[in-house]
Structure formats: C-alpha cells, structure tokens
N, C-alpha and C positions, 0 to 999 in steps of 0.2 A: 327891460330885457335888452334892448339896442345898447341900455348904458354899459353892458357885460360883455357885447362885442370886442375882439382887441381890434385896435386898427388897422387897415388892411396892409400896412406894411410893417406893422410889428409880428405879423403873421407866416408872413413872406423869407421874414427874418429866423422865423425859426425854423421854417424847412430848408434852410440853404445845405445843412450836413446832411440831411438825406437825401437831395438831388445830389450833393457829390457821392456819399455814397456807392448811389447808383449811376454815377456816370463812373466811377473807376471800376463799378464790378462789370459793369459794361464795354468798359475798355478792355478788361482783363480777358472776358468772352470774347471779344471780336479777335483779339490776340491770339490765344487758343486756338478759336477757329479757324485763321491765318493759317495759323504751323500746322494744325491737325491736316487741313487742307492742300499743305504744299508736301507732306511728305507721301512719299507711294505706298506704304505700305497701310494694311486695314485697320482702322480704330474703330473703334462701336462698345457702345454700352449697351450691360439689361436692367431691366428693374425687378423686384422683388417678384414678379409675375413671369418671370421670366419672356417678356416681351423687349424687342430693341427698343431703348432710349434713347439711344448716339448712333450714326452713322457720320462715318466724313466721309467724301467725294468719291475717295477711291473704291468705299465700301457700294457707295451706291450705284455707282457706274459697274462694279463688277455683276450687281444683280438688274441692272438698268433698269433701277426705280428712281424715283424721287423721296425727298425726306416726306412727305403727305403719305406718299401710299407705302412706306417701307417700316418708318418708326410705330411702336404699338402692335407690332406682329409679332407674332413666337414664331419656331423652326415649322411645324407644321404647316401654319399656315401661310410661308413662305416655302411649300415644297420643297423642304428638306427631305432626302432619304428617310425613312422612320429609325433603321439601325444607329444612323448619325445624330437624329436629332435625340434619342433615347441618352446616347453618350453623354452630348453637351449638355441637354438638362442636368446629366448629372453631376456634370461639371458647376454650374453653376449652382445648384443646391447644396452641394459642400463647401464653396466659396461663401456663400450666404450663412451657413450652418456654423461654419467654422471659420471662417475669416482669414484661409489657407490662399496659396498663390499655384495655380494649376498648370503646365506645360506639358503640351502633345503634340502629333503631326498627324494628320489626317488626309486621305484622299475628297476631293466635292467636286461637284462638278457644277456650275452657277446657272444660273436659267437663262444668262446670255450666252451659255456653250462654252466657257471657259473649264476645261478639267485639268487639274492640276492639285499637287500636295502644295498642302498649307502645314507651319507651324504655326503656331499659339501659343500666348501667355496670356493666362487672365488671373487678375486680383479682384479684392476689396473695395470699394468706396464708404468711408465711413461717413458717419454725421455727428453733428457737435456732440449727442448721447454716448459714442463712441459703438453707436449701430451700423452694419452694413446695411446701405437700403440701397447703391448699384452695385454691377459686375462689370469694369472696365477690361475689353479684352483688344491687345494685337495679333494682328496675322501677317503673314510675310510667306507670297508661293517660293518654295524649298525646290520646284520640279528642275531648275539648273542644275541647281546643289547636288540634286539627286542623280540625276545623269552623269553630271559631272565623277560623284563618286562614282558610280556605277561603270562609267567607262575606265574610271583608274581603277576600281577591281579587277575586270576583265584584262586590262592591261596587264595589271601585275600577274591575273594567272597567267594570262599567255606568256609573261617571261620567265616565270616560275617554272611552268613547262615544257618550256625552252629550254633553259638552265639546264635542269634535270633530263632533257633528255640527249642532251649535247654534254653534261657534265660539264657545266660554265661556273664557276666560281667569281662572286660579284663581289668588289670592292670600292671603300671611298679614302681620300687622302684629305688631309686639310694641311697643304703644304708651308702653312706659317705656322700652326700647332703641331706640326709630327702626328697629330692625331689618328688613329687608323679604325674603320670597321670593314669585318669581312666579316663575309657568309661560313655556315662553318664547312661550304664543298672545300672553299679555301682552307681554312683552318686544316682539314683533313688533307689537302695537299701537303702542308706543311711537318703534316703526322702530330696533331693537336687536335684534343676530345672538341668535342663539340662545346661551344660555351666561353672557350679558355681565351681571357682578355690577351688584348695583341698592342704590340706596339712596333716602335722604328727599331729598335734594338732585335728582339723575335724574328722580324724581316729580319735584317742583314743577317744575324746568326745562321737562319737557315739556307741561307746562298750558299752556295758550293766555291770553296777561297778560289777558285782556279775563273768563276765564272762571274765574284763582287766584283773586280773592276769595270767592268762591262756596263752592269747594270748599274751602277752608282754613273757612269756616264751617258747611260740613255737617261736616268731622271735629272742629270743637269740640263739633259738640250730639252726636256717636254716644260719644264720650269722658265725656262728663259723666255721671256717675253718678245724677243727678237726672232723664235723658230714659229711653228703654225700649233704647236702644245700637243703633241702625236707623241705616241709611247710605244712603242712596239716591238717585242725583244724574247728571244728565247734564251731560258738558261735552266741550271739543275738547281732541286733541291734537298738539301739530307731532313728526311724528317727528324726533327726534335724527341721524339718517346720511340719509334719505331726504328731510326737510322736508316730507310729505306731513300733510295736516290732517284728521285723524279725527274720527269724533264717538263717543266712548263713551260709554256707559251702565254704572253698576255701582254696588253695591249689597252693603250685608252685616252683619255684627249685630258689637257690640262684647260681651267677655268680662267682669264685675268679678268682684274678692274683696275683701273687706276695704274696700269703699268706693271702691276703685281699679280702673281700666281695666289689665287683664292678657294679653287677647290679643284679636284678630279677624283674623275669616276675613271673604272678600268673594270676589266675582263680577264677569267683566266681559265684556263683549259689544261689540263693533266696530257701529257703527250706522248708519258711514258710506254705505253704497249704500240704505240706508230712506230716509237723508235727503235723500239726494242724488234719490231716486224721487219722493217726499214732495216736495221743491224743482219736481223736471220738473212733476208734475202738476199744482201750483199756478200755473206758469209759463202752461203749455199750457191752465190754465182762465181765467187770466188774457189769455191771447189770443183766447181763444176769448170772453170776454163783450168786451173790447174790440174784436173783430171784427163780434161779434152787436150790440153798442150799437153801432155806427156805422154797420152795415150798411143802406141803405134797404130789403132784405130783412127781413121778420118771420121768423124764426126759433123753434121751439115748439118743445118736447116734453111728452105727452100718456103718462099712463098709462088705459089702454082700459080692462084689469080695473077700476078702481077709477072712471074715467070722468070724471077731471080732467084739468085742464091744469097740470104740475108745472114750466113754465119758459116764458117770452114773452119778446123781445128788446124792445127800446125801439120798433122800430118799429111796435110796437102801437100805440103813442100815434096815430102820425101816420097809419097806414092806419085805423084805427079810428075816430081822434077823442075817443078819452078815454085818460086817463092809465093806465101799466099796472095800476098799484096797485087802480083802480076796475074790471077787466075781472072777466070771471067767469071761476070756478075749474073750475066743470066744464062738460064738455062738451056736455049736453043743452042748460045754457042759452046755451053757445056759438052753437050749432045754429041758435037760434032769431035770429039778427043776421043767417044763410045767407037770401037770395032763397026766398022759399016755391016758385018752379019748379026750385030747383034744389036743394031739401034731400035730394031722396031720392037724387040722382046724388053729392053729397057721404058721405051716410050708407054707401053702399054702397061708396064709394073707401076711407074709411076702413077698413071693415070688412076687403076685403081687405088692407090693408097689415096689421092686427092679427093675418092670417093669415097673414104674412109677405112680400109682393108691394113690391116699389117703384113707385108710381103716382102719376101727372099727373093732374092734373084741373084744369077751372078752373069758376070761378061766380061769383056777384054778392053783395055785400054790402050792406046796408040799413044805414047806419052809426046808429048808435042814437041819437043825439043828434039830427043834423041830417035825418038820413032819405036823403041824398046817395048815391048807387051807384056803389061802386067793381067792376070788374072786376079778379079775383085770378086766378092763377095759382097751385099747390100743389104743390109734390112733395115725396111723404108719404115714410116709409122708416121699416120696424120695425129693432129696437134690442133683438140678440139677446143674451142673457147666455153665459154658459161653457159652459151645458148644450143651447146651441142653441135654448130658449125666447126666445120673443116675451115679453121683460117691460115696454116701453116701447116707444113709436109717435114720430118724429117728424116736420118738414118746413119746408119754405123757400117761404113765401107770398111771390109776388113782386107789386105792385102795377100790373098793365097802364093804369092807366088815366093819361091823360095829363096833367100837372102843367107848370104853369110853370116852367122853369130861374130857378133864384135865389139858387145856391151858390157861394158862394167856399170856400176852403180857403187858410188864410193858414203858410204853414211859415216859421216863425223861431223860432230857438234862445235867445232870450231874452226871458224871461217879460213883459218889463214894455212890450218896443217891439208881442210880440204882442197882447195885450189893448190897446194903444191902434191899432195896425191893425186890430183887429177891429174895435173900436166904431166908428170913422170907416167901415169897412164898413159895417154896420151904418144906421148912419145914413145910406147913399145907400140903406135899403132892400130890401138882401141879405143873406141869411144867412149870417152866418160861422161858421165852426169853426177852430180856431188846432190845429197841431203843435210837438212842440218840436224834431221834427229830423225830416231827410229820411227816414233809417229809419222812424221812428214812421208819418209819410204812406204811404211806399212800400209798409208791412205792411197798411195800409187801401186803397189806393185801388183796389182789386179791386172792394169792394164798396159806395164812395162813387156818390152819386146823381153824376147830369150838373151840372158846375158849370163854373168854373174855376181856375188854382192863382195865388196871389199868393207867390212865392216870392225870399224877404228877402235876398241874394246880401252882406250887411252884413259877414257872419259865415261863416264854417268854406265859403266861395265855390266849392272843388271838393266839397264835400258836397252843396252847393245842388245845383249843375248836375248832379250824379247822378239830380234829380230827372225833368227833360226828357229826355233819354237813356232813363233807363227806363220812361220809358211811353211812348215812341215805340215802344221795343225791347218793350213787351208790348203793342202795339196799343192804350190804354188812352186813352180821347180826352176828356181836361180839357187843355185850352188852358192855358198856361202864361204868366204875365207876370211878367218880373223884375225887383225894383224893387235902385238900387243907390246906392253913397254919391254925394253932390253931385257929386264933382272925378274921378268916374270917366273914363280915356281910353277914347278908341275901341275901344282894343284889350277892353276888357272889354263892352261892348257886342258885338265882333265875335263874341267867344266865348259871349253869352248865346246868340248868334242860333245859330250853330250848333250848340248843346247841344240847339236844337229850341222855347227861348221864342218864342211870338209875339208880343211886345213889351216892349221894354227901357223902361223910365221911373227917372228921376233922384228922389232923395230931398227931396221938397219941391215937387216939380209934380204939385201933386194935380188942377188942372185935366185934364192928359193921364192921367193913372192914373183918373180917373175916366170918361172918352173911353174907355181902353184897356179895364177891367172892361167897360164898358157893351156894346162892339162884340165880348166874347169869349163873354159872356152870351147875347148876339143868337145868336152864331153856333153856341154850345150849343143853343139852343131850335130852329133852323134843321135840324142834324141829329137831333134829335130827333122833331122831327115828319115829316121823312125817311124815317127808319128804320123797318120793321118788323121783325117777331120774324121772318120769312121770312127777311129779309137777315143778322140774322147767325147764322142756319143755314148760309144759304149761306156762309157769309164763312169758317166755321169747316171746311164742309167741302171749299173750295175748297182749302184747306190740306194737305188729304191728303194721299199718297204716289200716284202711277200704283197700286200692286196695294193698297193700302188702297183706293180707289176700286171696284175690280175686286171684291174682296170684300161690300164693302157692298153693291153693284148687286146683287151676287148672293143677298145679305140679302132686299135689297128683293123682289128675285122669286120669294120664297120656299124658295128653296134651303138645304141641310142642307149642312153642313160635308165629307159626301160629295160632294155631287153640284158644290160651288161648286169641290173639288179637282179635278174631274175634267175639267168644262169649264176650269178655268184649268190647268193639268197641275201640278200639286203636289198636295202629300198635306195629306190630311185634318186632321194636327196643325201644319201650316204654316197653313191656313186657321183652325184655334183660336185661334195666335195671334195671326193679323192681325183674329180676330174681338174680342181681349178689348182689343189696344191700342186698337182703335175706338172700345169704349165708352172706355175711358181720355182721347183724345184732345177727343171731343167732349159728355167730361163726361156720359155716361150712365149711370145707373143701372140700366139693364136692357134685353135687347132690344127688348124694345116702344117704349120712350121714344129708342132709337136710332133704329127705322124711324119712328116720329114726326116728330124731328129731319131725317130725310131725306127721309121725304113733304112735308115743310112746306120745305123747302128746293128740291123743285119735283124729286127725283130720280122717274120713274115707273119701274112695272116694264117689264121687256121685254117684248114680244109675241113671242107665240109660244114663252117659257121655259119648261118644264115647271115645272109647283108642286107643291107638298106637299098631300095630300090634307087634305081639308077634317075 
C-alpha cells in the first residue's frame, strides 16, 4: 500500500492549477469587493429564500448592521414595513420566476432613521445550468432628485401663473441658429393659432415697417458681446390671420461664451388696451383744454388742502384782465381780487364744496389792474378720488356781466383762405376766431360767447351746411352767413337759406358781407340785452315732459319722493327717476341748484301743499 503512494511532491504538483484557481477567483472577489465598497450607492443580494446574501458597506451602514447580523435575514425580519416588504417579495419572486429585470422607487425609512426615496433595479444571477439562484439588486436615494423636481414644478407653476395672469408671453432665441420657441400667448400676439411653427422670417414680417428698424437695432446691441446683453423695446405688431395692430413691449438678457452670443431668453406683454387708454385719455384732455380755451367760461380747479389753484382756463385772461401766467397761485390771494362785502359769502361756499356739496354762488370782482367790477356767477363741485375723498375742488365762473357782442367765428377748411378771412375780419373791428372744419366748431360752439358764424360753403359744401342745421336743432343762437364761390346758381343759395344761413353773400362782395356781419352782430347784441338768466330757465324747463313737470312742482313744494308718489299715484321709485333725469335734463348738479333753477324760472310753490318739516 505505501508502494501506491505518489510522492509527496508529485502530489503538490498536481494541485498547483487549483491553488491558482483559487487564488484568482479570490482576487477577482477582493476586486469586487473593493468597487462594491467604494461606491455610495446600495448593492445587495438575495437568495432563492428570499433572504440577503450580499450587502456592501453602504447597505450596511444605512441599516447599522454588520455583515453577521444583517446577511440570512428576510424583510420581515429586518423590520420592513409589511406593505413594503409584501412589494419586494414580489419583486423578487418574479425575478426568480422569470428571470425579468424589475425597476421602482419607493419611500423606507432605515432603522438608523434615514427616510428617504430610493430607486431600484434589480436582475437575475444565473448559474452554469442557466438557473437563477440570486437576486442582484441597486438602490440609489432619488429624495434630491425629488425635490429638486419638485421645486422646478412649483417653479414652473408659479411662472405659469404669473404669465397668465400678467399676460407674459415667454420666448427663447438661439442667436447662431435663427432658431426660435415661443409660447403660443406669443404666438397670439402675433395673430397665430396656437401650435403654428415660428421662425426669424414670421418675427420680422409681423413688425410694423415703420417700427423694423428699430428693432433689428436693439437685437444688434443685446448680441454684441461688448454691451451687458439687455433687450428692451417697445414696438407694433400687424397680426398675420387677423391684421390686428398690437403694441408690445418685451424685453430679456442675451447669453455669451467664448466671446459669442449662445442663447437668450425674453419676455413679452401685449400693451395694446394701456395704449389704447393712454391714447383716450390724452384725446379726452385734449378736448377737454380745447373746450376750456375757447370757452368764455373760466373753468378752475383748486386743491383746498394745500390752498392753491392747480388749473385756470384762458378765460382768466379776459374776466380777469391779466394774462393767466400772471394770476395767483393760491387762493388766499385769489380771495383778496373777491368784493370785500362778499368775501365771507364766497369763503364759506367754498368751504362747503371742500366738504363735498355742489354750490352756486355769485359775487363781484374788483379786477386788479383796472379796478372795473365784473359780476360772476360760480358753481363750485368737489372732485372725489377712488376712496371717496375730497382731494380736489373745482368750478365754472361764468361772467354775468354784460359785454359788447363782437364775435365772428370764421369755419373754413383751408388754412390759408381762413387767416385772410380773419384779418379782413378783423380789420372791420371784430374779433375773429377761425375753424378748420364744421366738426371742430360744432364740438365748441356750446360754449362760444354770443357772435356770429362766417361759414366758407367753398369747400366740403354739405359739411358746411351741417353747420346751420345743427344749431338750429340744438337751440344754439349764432346767426349764420354763408359766403359762396362767384358763379354760384340760385340753387345754392336756395339751400343755404334753408340749411337755416341768414344770409347768403358772393365771394368778392365785401361791401354786402360786411352789411350782413354788421346787421347779425346788431341782432346778437339785441338778444342779448333781451335775455335774462330767468328766461333761459324758463326756456329749458318749458321743455319738460307733462309728469317731469308734475314731479318738480312737487320738488318745489317740498315734497319727499313719498309723498310726490302718492299725490301723483305712482310709486316712490318712479318718482326717483323722474327726480334724477331732472337734474340730468336741466343740467343740475344737486337738488338745491335744481329748486334754484325753478325758483328763478318763476315756478312757486303750491298753497296749501303740505311741506317737510323745517
């Protein structure tokens, strides 16, 4: 039997390929282990029992076990959740089952107090049978990731929300490709459906030609690498399907690297109804000082608190006697130009309008220059802001006192024949003032002093005669003369006359046109000294309705909006109304300056009407 022995180094000799073997599958592990160990994120195995196999360092330290007491455990009995650990069994059993590769994200929270999402991927481990007998699985905590997202959600709605509720239209450029995205608020600025691909050509097209130079030179200077890459520019656009003409504003920063323009983002906002408000209101102030210059009314507004006067219309000049520029600013030494018997009746009208009241008054001026006394009339009216404060006083001084008639009004549409009908005006003595078109008159002649109209029938002829017509049809009594080319027929005369002219004169007979001025002037002056402020009370409220009548009497005699229902048999809110078109009608500002109006118009109260207690 010894003789069957091999020798002990022929023995040695043949294990030498299984000690290598096993020293390179052993190196290969220590390898493994190495990497497994130096990266962060969790590796671990299970085996067919679903118990860990593998843990590396990070796995163990997240549960702050060791490999003794952590390997050979299932979820259970490492204190998994049971809902969780139900999951991942079954995770692993269809890995095993099917030899699939499974990825999820989960909430866990560790038994060293770590809570946080984990994603996962777990596979297969096969064997030379080509059987799975592990479950090799990574994890890696997502809870950055997740916030991360989570805060660029909420980011994006809150600009989302922004956008839409500021109407911001968001855009990108990529100024080395032309390339362009926009939102489609933009696109709809542009008057493009929603969706509709955009390019560099699309932009320029719908620039307004008057307003592409412009804009092609703010995107040279946001490009240049030598400015700070700021964009910021207002201009129009004609939408492309609608042809509607926008005004945008936008605005936004250019990107460089390398010395080069790489990207920009920008902003844009539709501007169209600001400017379009912006346009009205400058329109409407524009009427409004061209109303107050021409008006022989002085027209004021006064701030109380501060105790100046913040606006005067031209007719300062002429009820005053000095130019506006020279008047004073505030109102004490306004005050002192007021009749010393009637300073204190004014100081006290004022006061209450500053208290809110709309109030008449009148009294006497000592004009400062000449010392001459004009008799005014005032109605004052506070000027409430959004919060229903008194911030501002104003009022419409109207000049009672009586003045020579000495107005023409020359309406002709071209500049050069009106300035020499003026000055021949003029030089018989009268004051002229030229129009360039019937509108422009018609929008004045509300508040034109007593003259007459010299209107030029040369030009735009059924424009003219608009003018006689309408101020026949508004009661408005300037005498009208119409002067017309040499070789006019009859027939153009017939139609002056019945447009409402009271006299037709030929271009070139200035002896008659100056006859005609003179006898329309007269007869200006004639109803003017006529006239009192009585009559056209009356005038205005003979105009009434039968139960607008009925109502005001019932004013007059003191009656409440009950009692005026009850004697007329209608209800109390029928009476509200016919109370407020009253003032309406006859241009009141309050019941008081209503019953005024109809005291001085000569209406008395009734005898024997019951009244409101005192």
């Amino acid at each position: 039997m010894e003789r069957d022995k091999p020798p002990p180094a022929l023995a040695l000799k043949d294990r030498e390929p299984a000690f290598a073997a096993e020293e390179a599958l052993a190196h290969h592990a220590r390898f493994l282990e190495a990497n497994l160990s130096a990266i962060p994120d969790y590796v671990y195995a299970f085996d067919r029992e679903r118990r860990f196999a593998y843990a590396n360092p990070a796995m163990l330290a997240l549960f702050g076990l060791t490999a003794e007491t952590m390997l050979g455990k299932t979820f259970a009995e490492l204190d998994y959740p049971q809902d969780l650990a139900t999951v991942l069994n079954g995770h692993i059993d269809q890995i095993l089952a099917e030899g699939v590769t499974v990825q999820n994200e989960v909430f866990f929270r560790s038994p060293t107090g770590q809570a946080a999402y984990f994603a996962y991927l777990w596979g297969p481990v096969r064997n030379r049978a080509g059987e799975v007998e592990l479950v090799v699985g990574v994890s890696r905590d997502t809870s950055e990731r997740r916030a991360f997202e989570e805060s660029l959600r909420t980011s994006e709605a809150r600009l989302r929300a922004a956008t839409e509720l500021v109407g911001i239209g968001i855009y990108a450029w990529d100024p080395a490709s032309g390339a362009l995205e926009w939102d489609d608020r933009l696109r709809a600025m542009w008057g493009l459906p929603p969706g509709t691909p955009v390019d560099s050509a699309m932009f320029e097209a719908g620039i307004h030609p008057e307003d592409r130079a412009r804009v092609q030179d703010a995107i040279a200077r946001c490009v240049d690498p030598a400015g700070d890459g700021s964009y910021s520019i207002e201009y129009r656009v004609i939408g492309r399907d609608d042809g509607v003409i926008r005004h945008i504003a936008t605005s936004g920063r250019t990107s460089f690297a390398g010395g080069k323009a790489v990207g920009f983002i920008g902003a844009a906002v539709d501007m169209t109804q600001q400017r379009a408000a912006e346009a009205a209101i400058r329109a409407s102030e524009a009427r409004f000082r061209g109303f107050a210059d021409n008006s022989t009314n002085l027209i004021w507004i006064g701030d109380p608190a501060a105790g100046i006067i913040t606006y005067r219309s031209a007719a300062y000049s002429r009820i005053w006697g000095v130019p506006c520029e020279a008047g004073p600013t505030d109102l004490a030494t306004w005050m002192q130009d007021v009749h010393p018997e009637d300073r204190q009746q004014v100081d006290h009208a004022l006061a209450r309008v500053a208290a809110g009241e709309v109030v008449q008054f009148e009294y006497r001026l000592l004009r400062p220059r000449d010392g001459a006394v004009r008799r005014l009339r005032d109605t004052s009216f506070p000027i409430i802001d959004g919060a229903g404060a008194v911030t501002q006083i104003g009022g419409i001084t109207e000049d009672l006192t009586r003045d020579e008639v000495r107005h023409v009004y020359v309406v002709n549409g071209k500049p050069a024949e009106a300035r020499a009908l003026a000055g021949w005006v003029r030089g018989l003595g009268y004051r002229a003032q030229s129009f360039a078109s019937a509108a422009a008159f018609l929008d004045l002649a509300p508040a034109l002093a007593p003259g007459c109209v010299l209107l030029d029938l040369r030009r735009k002829r059924e424009e003219a005669l608009s003018v006689p017509r309408e101020l026949r049809a508004r009661a408005i009594t300037l005498p009208t003369i119409a002067l017309d080319i040499a070789h006019a027929d009859i027939g153009c005369a017939v139609a002056a006359m019945k447009a409402g002219t009271v006299d037709y004169i030929l271009v070139g007979d200035e002896a008659a046109l100056e006859t005609a001025l003179a006898e329309a002037i007269a007869a200006c002056q004639g109803a003017a000294r006529a006239a009192a402020p009585d009559d056209g009370a009356a005038a205005r409220i003979a105009r009434l309705t039968p139960r607008e009548s009925e109502v005001l009497r019932g004013l007059v005699d003191g009656g409440t909006n009950k009692t005026i229902a009850q004697r007329l048999g209608i209800s109390p809110r029928t009476v509200e109304l016919h109370r407020a078109q009253l003032l309406h009608r006859l241009d009141a500002g309050s019941l008081t300056e209503l019953l005024q109006l109809a005291l001085a118009a000569g209406v008395a109260p009734s005898a024997g009407y019951p009244r409101k207690p005192a």
